[in-house]
LOLUMLUM-995708 format. One record per residue: residue in one letter; z, x, y of N, C-alpha, C in turn. Coordinates in pm, whole numbers, plus 50000, padded with zeros to 5 digits. Layout:
// residues N
aZXYZXYZXY
...
END
This chain:
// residues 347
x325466806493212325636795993314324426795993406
x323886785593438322616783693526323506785893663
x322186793493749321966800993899322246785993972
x323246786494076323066774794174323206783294299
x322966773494427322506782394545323046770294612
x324126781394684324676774394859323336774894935
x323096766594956322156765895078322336756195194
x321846762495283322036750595426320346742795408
x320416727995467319516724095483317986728495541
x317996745995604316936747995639316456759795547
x317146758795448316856774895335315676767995262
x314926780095198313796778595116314286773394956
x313656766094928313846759294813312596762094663
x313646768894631312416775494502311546766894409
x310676771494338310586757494245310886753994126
x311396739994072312206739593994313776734994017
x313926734694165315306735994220314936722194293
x316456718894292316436702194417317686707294515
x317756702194581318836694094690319916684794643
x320676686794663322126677594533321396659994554
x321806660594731321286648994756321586633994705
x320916632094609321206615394527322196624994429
x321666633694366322596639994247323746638494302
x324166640694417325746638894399326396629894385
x326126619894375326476605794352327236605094175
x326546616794107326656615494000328736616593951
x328776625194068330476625994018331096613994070
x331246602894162331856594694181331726580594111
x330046582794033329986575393955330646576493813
x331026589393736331846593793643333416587793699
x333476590093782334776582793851334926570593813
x334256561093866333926549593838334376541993707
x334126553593598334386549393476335926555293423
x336606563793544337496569893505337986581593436
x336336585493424335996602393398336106612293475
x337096622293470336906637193562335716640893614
x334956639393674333736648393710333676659993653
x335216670293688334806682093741334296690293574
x335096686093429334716691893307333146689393280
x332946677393312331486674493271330566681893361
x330756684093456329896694493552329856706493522
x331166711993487331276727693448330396723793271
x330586716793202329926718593040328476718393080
x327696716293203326526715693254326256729293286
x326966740893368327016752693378326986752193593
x327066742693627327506742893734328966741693815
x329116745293920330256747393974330246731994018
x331566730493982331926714294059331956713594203
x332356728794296332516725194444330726724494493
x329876724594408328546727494475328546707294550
x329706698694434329076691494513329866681194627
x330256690894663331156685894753330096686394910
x328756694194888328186690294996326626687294979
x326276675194986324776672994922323476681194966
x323636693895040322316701595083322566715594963
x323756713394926323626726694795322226725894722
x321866738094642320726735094556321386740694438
x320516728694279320876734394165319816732494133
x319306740693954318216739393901317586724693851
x316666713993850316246710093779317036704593678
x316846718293577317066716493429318536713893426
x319276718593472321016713793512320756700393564
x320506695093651320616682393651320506667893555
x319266674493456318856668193302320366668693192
x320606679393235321856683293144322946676993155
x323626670793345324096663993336323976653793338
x323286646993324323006632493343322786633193180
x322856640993105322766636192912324126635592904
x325076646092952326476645392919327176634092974
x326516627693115327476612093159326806605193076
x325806606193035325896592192921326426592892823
x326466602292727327036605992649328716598292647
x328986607492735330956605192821330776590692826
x330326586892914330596569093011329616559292869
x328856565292773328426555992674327276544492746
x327276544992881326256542792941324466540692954
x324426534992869322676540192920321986537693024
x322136533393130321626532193236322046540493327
x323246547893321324116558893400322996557993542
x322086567393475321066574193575320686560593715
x320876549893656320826537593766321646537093830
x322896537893832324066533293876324136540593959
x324186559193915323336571794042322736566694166
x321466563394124320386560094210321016548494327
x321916535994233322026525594366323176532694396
x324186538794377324926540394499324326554994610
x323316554194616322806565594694321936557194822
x321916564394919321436558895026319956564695114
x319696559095211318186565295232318576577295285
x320086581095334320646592795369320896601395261
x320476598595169320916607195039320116616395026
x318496616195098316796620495128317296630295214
x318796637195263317926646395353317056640695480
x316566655495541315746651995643314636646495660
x314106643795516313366631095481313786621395532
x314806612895461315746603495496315726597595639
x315776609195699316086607595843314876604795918
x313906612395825312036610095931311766593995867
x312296592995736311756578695706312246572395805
x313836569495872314326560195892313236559096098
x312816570396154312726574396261310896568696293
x310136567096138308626564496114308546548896206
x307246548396202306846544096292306756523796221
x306426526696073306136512095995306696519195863
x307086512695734307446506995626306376522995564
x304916519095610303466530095495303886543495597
x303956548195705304696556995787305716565295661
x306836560195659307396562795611307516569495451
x306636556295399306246558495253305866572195193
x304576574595337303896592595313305156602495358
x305586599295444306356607295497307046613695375
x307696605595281308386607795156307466610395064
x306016608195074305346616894966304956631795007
x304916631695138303996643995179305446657695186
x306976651595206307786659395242309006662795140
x309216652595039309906656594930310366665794871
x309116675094874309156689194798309866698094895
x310896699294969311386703195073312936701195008
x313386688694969314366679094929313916684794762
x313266685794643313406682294498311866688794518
x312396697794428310946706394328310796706094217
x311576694194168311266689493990311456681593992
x310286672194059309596654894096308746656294179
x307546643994167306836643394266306036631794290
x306506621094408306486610194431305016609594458
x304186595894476303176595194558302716579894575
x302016578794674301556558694676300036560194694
x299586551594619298496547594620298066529994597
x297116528794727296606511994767295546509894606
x295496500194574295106490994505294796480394581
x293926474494644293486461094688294456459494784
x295236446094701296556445994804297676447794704
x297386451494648299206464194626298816474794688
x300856477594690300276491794715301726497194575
x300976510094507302336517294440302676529094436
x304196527294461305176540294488305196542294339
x305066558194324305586562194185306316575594173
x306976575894080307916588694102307566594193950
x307706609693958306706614593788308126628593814
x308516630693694309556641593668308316651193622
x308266664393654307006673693619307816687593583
x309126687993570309446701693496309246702893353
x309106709493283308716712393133310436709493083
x309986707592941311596707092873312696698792968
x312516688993070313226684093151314556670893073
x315516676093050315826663192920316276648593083
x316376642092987317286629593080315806623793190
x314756627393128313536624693230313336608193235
x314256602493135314236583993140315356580193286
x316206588793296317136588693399317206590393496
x316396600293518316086608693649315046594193732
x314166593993641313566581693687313956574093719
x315236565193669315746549993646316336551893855
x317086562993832317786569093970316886571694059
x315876576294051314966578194195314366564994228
x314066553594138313446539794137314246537094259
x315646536594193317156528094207317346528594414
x317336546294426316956546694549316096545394613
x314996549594585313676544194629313886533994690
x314166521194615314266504994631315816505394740
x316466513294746317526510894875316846514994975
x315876527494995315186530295148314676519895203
x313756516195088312816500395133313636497295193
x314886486795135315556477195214316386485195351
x316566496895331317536501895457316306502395574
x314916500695572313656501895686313626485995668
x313576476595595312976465095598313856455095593
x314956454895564316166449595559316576444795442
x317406441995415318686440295272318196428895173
x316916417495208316436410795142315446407995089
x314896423995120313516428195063313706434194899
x312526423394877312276424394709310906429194684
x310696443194530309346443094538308646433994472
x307326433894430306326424594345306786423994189
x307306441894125307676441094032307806455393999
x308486459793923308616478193867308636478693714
x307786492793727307476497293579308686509293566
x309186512693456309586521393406308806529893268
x309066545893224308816551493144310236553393062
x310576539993015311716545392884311486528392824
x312126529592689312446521092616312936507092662
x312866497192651313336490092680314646487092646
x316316485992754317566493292677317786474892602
x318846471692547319636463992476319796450192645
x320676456492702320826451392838319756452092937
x318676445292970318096448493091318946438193232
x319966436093249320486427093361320676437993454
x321126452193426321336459493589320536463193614
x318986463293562318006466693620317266454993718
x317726439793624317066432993693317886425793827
x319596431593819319806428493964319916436394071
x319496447794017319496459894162317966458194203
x317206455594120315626455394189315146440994209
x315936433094175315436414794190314216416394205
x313266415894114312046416294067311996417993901
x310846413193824310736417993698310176430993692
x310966438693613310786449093510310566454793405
x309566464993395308056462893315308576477593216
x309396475893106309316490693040308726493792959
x308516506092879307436512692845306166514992901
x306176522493000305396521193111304946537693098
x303666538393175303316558993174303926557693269
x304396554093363304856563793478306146554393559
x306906556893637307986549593757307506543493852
x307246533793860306226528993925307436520794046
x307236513994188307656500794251306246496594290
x305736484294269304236476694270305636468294420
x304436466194543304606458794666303426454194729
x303766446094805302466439794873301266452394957
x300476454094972300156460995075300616458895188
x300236448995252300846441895401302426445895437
x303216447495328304596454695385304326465695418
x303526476095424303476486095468303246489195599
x302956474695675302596473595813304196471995884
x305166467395818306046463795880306756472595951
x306956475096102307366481396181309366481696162
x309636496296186311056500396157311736497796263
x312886487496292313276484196412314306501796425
x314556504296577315306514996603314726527396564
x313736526696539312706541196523312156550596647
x312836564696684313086567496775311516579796807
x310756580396830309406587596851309556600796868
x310646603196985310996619697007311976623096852
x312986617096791313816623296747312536628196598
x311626614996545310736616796443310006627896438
x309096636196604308726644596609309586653896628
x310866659396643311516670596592312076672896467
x312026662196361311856661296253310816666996191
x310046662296282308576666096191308266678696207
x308456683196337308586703796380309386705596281
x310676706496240312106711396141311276711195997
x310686699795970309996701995794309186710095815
x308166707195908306876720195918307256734795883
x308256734995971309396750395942309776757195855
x310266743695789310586746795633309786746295545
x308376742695540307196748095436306686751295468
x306606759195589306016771995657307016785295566
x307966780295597309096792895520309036795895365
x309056781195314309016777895150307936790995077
x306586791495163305576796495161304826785395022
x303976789294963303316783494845303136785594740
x303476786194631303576793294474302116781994419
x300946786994423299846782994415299946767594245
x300196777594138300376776094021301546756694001
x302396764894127303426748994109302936734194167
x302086740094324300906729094359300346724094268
x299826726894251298576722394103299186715894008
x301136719793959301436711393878302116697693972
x302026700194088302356689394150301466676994157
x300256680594169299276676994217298626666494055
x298846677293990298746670293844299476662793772
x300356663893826301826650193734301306640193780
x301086639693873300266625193935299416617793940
x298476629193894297016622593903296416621793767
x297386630893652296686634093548296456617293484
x297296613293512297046595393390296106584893444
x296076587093621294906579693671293946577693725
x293566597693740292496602793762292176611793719
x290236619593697290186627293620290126640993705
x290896649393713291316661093755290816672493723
x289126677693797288576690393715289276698893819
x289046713493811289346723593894288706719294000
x287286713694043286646711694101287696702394213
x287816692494134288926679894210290236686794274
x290436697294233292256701094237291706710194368
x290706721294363290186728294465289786721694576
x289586713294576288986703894694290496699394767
x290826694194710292706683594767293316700894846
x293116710794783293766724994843293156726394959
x291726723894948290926727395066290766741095050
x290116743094919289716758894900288796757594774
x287476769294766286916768894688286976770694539
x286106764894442286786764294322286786780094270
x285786790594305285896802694261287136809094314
x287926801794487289166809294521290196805794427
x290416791194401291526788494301291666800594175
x290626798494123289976808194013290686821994034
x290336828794111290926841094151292406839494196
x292796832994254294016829394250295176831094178
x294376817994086294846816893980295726829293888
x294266838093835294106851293780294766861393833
x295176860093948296456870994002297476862393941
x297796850493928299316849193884299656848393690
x298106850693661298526853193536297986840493459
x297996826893516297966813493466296346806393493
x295396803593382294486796493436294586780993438
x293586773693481293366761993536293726753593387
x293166754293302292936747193182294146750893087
x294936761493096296616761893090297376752693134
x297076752393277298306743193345298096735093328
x296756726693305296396713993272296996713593138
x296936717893030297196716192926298966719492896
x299226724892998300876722893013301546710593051
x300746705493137301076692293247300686679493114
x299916682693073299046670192937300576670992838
x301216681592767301946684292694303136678092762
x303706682692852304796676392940304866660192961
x303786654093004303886640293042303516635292843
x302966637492720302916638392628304386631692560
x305136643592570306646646592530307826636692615
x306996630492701308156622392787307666607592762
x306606605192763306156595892697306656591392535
x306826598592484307126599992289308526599592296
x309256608692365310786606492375311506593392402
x310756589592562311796582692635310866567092619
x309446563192544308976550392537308566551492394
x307876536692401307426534392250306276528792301
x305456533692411304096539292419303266541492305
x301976530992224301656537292156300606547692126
x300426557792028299666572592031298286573192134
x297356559992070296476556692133296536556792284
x297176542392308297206546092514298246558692552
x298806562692452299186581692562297856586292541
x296956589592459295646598192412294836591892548
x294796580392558293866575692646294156580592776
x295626580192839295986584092997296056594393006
x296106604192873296096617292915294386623492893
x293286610892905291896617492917291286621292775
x291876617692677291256618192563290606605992488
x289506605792413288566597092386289256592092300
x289606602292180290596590892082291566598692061
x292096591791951293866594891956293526608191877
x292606609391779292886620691673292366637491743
x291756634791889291696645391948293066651691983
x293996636892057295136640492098296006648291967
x295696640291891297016644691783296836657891752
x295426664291753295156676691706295506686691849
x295386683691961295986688692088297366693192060
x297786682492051299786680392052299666689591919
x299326691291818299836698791692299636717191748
x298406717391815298236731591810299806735291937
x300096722292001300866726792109302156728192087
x303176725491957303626720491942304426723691787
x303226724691677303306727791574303096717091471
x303686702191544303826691291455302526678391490
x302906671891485301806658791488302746650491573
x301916643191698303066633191786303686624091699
x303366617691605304596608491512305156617091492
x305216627891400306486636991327307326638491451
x306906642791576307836649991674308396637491758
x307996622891781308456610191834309586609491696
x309496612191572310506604991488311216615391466
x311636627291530312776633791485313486631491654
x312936629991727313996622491862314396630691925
x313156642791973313576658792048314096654692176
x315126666292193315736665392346314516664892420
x314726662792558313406662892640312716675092630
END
């Protein structure tokens, strides 16, 4: 049975581990369909009372687990959506609460990129301007993570409720990408996000104007935001830093749309590339490992959950042509990315 942890909202959060948070949504949505929660939670290896309060922490990889068994159960494929919209910007934790307290709409946005990892250590959001877009993206970065089409569909799902809970209830974005297949039904995707939706996509994308990011949060309180902002400091002051998991943070993100030497990754740390180096080498793991862990990971989620073809994965993951990739993925792996896309591996 997988390790879960009572925790209060100011405990250290390992990595690999989340905050129930949106996850808990998951049992009332089994409800919904008239399913027990509590068997399908225990066949996951978690205790059903963990979620009776959303600051519990469970692993990651338990969360993948259940969200395969509600679809499975409810026959669902969108499950992981249905999660996401009934969850609220209160579902974020003390995130949640600094978003709602920020100062504008882009305030907020960082706030939820820079503080997340506080809230979920197997994901990692980030926005980046384009002209005048701007895009929110959300990247699942645990290894072997199954249900990584889901996890996504659900963080979109909420994502797109914060927007409207800062901007109000009739805010629509420009348009969203997803990383899964395109299902049979796309109608609950296209009425929870009223925008078109773009699947087979590398990454979770919400595409918005830039200019919304200016939009000021009515009832945003200045003192309560800065004791918010002391309370997180606190807590990744406490968290401390597991060097090795930065870097894969840092890399789920950047690996498909920027090129990421040690050089690049040492710099964003604000430390030299010979300290990383040494670093590194105390924990056992070098630079061109984790990279090549993080390449394999976004690889395998790509092949599973889209019909992405070989070529543009070879290309976003920095390779010139596909037959470099394929020879990558085989030594990693054993097989060739077609053989291992057509036998339909768990995540």
């Amino acid at each position: 049975m997988s390790p879960s942890v009572l925790a209060g909202p100011g405990r250290t959060l390992p990595p690999g581990y989340i905050h129930l948070g949106v996850a808990k949504e998951i049992a009332p949505a089994l409800r919904d369909f008239d399913i027990d929660p509590d068997p399908v939670i225990r066949e996951a290896g978690l205790d059903p009372h963990l979620f009776d309060d959303g600051t519990n922490v469970i692993p990651h990889a338990a969360l993948g687990r259940l969200l395969s068994l509600s679809v499975t159960r409810t026959r669902c494929p969108h499950f992981g959506l249905l999660v996401g919209q009934r969850a609220t910007i209160l579902s974020l934790g003390m995130v949640g609460r600094l978003m709602l307290h920020s100062e504008t709409l882009g305030d907020a946005m960082r706030a939820l990129v820079s503080n997340l990892s506080i809230q979920n250590r197997g994901a990692v959001p980030s926005l980046r301007l384009i002209g005048d877009t701007a895009l929110f993206s959300f990247s699942v970065y645990q290894p072997e993570a199954e249900s990584a089409d889901q996890i996504s569909d659900g963080s979109l799902a909420v994502a797109l409720n914060a927007i409207r809970a800062l901007c109000g209830p009739d805010w629509n974005p420009i348009e969203v990408l997803l990383p899964r297949a395109a299902p049979a039904d796309q109608e609950p995707y296209r009425r929870h996000f009223r925008a078109p939706v773009r699947f087979n996509q590398e990454t979770a994308v919400i595409v918005l104007p830039t200019s919304d990011l200016d939009r000021r949060i009515a009832g945003a309180d200045p003192m309560v935001r800065a004791l918010l902002e002391e309370r997180i400091q606190q807590m990744k002051g406490a968290q401390g830093s597991v060097l090795s998991d930065d870097i894969r943070r840092l890399l789920r993100t950047r690996l498909t749309s920027k090129r990421c030497s040690a050089e690049d990754i040492a710099d964003l740390l604000a430390m030299h590339r010979r300290t990383l180096s040494r670093r590194l080498k105390g924990s056992g793991m070098g630079y061109r490992a984790i990279t090549n862990e993080i390449r394999f990971e976004i690889a395998r989620q790509l092949l599973q959950y889209t019909e992405v073809p070989l070529g543009q994965i070879a290309a976003a993951l920095g390779y010139s042509e596909a037959s470099a990739f394929t020879r990558a993925f085989r030594r990693w792996s054993g097989q060739t990315p077609t053989a291992w896309r057509g036998e339909g591996h768990p995540g």
